[in-house]
N, C-alpha and C positions, 0 to 999 in steps of 0.2 A: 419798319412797322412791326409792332408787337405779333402775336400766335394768335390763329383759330384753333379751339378744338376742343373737336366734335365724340362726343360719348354716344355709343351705340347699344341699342338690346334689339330683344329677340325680335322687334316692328319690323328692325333696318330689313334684315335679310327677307322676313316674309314678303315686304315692299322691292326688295331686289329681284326673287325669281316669285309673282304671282302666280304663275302659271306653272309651275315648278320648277326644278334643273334641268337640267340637260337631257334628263332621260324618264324625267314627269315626276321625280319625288318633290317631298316640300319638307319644309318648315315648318314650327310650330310656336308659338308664344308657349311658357310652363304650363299653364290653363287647359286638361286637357290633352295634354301631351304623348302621354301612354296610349291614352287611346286614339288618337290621329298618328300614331309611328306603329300601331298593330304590334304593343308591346306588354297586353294587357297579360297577356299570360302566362309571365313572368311572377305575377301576384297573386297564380293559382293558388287557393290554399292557406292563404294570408288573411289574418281577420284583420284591418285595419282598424284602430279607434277615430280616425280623423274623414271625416264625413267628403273634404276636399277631394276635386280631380285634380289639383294643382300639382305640379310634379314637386314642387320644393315643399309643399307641405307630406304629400307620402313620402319624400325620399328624407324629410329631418325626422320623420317619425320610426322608418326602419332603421335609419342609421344606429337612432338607439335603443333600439333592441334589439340585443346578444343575438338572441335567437337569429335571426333576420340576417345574418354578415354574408351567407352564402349568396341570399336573396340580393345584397345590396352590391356584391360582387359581379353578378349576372348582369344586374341593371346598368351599370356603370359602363361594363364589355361592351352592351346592347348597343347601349348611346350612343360610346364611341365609336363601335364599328358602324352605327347610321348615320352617324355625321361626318365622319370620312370619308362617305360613300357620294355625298354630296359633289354634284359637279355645276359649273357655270353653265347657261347655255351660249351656243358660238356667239349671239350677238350681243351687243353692249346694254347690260344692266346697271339700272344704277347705284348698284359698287361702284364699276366702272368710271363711271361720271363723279362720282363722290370721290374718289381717290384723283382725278384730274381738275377738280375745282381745289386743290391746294395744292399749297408748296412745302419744300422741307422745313422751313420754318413753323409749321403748322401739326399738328399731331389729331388722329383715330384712336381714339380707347375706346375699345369692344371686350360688353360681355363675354359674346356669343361663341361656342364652341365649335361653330362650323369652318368650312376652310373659305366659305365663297370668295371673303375680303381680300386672302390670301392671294388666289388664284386669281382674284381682281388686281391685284398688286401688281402680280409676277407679267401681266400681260400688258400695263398702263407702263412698265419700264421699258418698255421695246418702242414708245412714244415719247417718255422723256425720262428723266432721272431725279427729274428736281420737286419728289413726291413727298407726301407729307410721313414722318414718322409713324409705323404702327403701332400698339399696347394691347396685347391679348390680357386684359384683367384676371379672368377665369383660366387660364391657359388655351389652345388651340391645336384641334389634330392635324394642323396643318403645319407648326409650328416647332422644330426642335432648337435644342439649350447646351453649349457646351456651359457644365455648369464652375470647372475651373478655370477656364478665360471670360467669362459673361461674355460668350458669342453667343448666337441667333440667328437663325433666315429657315428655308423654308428645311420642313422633315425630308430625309436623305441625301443632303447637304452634308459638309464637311466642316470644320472649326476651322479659320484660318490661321489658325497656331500653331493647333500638337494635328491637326490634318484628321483628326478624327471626326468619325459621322455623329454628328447632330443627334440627341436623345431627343424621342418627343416629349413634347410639356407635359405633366400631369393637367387635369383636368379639374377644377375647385366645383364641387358639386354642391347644392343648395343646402346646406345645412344651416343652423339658426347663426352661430357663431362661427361663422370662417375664419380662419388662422391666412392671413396676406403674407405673413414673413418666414415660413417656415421652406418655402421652394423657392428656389435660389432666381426664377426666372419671373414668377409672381411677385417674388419681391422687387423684382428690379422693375417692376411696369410700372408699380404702384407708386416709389420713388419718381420714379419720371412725369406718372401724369399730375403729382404733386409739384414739379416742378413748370410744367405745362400751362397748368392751371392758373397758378400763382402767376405767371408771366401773362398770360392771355388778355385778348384784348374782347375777343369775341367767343361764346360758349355755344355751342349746339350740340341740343339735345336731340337722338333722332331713336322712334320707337323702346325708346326706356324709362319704363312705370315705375322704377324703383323701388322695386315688390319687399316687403318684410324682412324677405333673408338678407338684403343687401342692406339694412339700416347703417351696420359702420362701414360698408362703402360709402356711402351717401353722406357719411359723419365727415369720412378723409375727406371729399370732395368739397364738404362747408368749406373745414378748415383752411385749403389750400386756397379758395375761391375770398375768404374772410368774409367781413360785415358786407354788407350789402351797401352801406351810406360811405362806405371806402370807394364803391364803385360806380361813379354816379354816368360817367360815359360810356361805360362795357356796355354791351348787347348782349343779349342773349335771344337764340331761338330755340323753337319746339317744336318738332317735328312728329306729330301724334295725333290716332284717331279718335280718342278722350275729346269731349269736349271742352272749350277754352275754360271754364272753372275748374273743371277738376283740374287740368293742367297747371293750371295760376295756384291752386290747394299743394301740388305735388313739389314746387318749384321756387314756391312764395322765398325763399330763405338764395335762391341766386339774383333776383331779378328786383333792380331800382327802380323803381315807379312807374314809368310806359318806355322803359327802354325794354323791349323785348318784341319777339316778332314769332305770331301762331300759325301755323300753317299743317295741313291735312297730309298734301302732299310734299316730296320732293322737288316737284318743279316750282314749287311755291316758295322754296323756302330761297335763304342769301345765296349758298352755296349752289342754288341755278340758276340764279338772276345773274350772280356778279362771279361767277367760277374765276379761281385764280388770281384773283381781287377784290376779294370781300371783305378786307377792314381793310384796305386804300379808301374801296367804295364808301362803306358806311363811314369811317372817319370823315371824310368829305361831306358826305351827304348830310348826316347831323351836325356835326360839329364847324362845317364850314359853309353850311348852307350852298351847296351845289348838287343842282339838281340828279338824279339818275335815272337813267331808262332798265328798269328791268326783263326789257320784253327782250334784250340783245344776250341773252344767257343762253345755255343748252334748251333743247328742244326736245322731246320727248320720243320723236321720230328721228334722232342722231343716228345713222349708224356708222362705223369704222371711220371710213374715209373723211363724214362729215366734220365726226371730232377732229380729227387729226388738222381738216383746214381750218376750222373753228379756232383753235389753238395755236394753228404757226405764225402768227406775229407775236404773241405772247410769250411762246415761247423762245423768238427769238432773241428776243429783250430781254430776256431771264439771263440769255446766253452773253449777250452784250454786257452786262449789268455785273456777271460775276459772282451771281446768285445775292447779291445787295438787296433791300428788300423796297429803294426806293424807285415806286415804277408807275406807270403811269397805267390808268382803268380808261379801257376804252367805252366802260358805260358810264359816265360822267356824260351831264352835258353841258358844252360849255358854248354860253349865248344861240342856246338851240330851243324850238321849239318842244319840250317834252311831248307834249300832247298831239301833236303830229302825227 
């Protein structure tokens, strides 16, 4: 079975800790941002010509202005050191869930600068192995580069090479025209999710507007994805609290005629109906007309333990299988009552 995968912005994580981390901080969409991270005064003294609270419009506009490099220096430290500071809380969020409804065949490409996915990651391998690849787009403080062997894994880590400690990623901050190939580790995500893409069978979009600064991201992503009349069985979902036009305005250019699926929440969407099997399932279900039951996904009230029995047939068969990708969806129904 071909790839899922799923692109991430700043929605995922605010829909991961609502209630904030571990220790009450949050999240923020750019919208805003300075002033929900208590970073406003930083821009004491600053006339801004740009009327926006968006952080990608004040940070393209200091960028370029000489004057401003101290000021964009500051910012940059700010950010990172608050998104660093970011921690999970002990129980399972859905990162969590989101990194256990795939498999290694399957790939995460995230904007987002925080570590949560991270720390989602490093916790879901202690359950299984057989996870989906990640893609920091923007880079990640959670994330270091040996950048003479293209090694990776989490910051203070070591290269399995030359045994040296892992550099963290730079950080690509919202400027109008981002440069994708000039760091050795953003270049290497962006090749991959190019190839991800191109191979994928299913595309999900979760909390990413696709805001301005990101247009030739959003260009690479056509490209990789091609015409749309190339792809008349993909699926695509959309994970966002926009309502369904604007999202069908934002998206029109991935999505063939009513193959796609809108959904507000995460429990709503493929990836928690059919975790682990979600282009077995939806290949079946469209294209082979066999019905599914979605009610048989993650649950909202999961905690630790639940997952883990939720998933041991699953993952047994993964283990039997060889990591093969030909497996059988326990939410198929087969000569069953759906409606039941």
């Amino acid at each position: 079975m071909r790839s899922h995968t799923v692109i991430l912005g700043a929605g995922a994580t605010i829909a991961a800790i609502p209630d904030g981390d571990k220790n009450g901080k949050s999240s923020s969409v750019m919208n805003g941002l300075l002033k929900k991270l208590n970073l406003e005064e930083i821009l004491a003294g600053v006339e801004l010509q740009t009327k926006s609270e968006n952080l990608e419009d004040i940070y393209s506009e200091l960028f370029e202005r000489e004057e401003c490099s101290e000021i964009v220096r500051k910012l940059e430290e700010r950010l990172y050191d608050y998104f660093a500071s970011l921690e999970l809380p002990e129980e399972p969020t859905i990162y969590d869930l989101l990194i256990l409804s795939l498999t290694n065949k399957d790939c995460i490409a995230t904007f987002n600068w925080d570590p949560l996915l991270i720390q989602a990651y490093v916790r879901c391998s202690k359950i299984t192995l057989n996870l989906p690849q990640i893609l920091c787009l923007h880079g990640n403080v959670a994330v270091g580069f040996c950048e003479e062997h293209t090694e990776f894994g989490t910051v203070g880590y070591y290269c399995p090479t030359c045994y040296k400690k892992l550099n963290p990623t730079k950080l690509l901050y919202p400027v109008k025209n981002k440069d994708y190939s000039s760091d050795g580790y953003i270049n290497w995500c962006w090749k991959a999710l190019d190839y991800f893409v191109d191979h994928s069978y299913m595309l999900t979009i979760f909390g990413y507007s696709a805001p301005k600064s990101d247009v030739d991201a959003v260009n690479l992503m056509k490209k990789a994805w091609g015409n749309i009349e190339d792809r008349p069985l993909e699926e695509v979902s959309v994970i966002d609290i926009v309502d369904e036009a604007t999202m069908l305005n934002t998206w029109k250019d991935f999505i063939h005629s009513h193959h796609y699926r809108y959904s507000n929440s995460f429990f709503d969407s493929y990836l928690a109906k059919f975790p682990r099997r979600t282009c077995e399932t939806v290949f079946a279900t469209f294209s082979l007309n066999v019905p599914s039951d979605g009610s048989r996904g993650f649950k909202e009230n999961f905690n630790w333990d639940m997952i883990k029995e939720f998933l041991s047939d699953m993952l047994v068969e993964e283990q039997e299988n060889k990591g093969k990708s030909n497996l059988k969806s326990k939410y198929l129904v087969w000569g069953e009552d759906v409606n039941k």
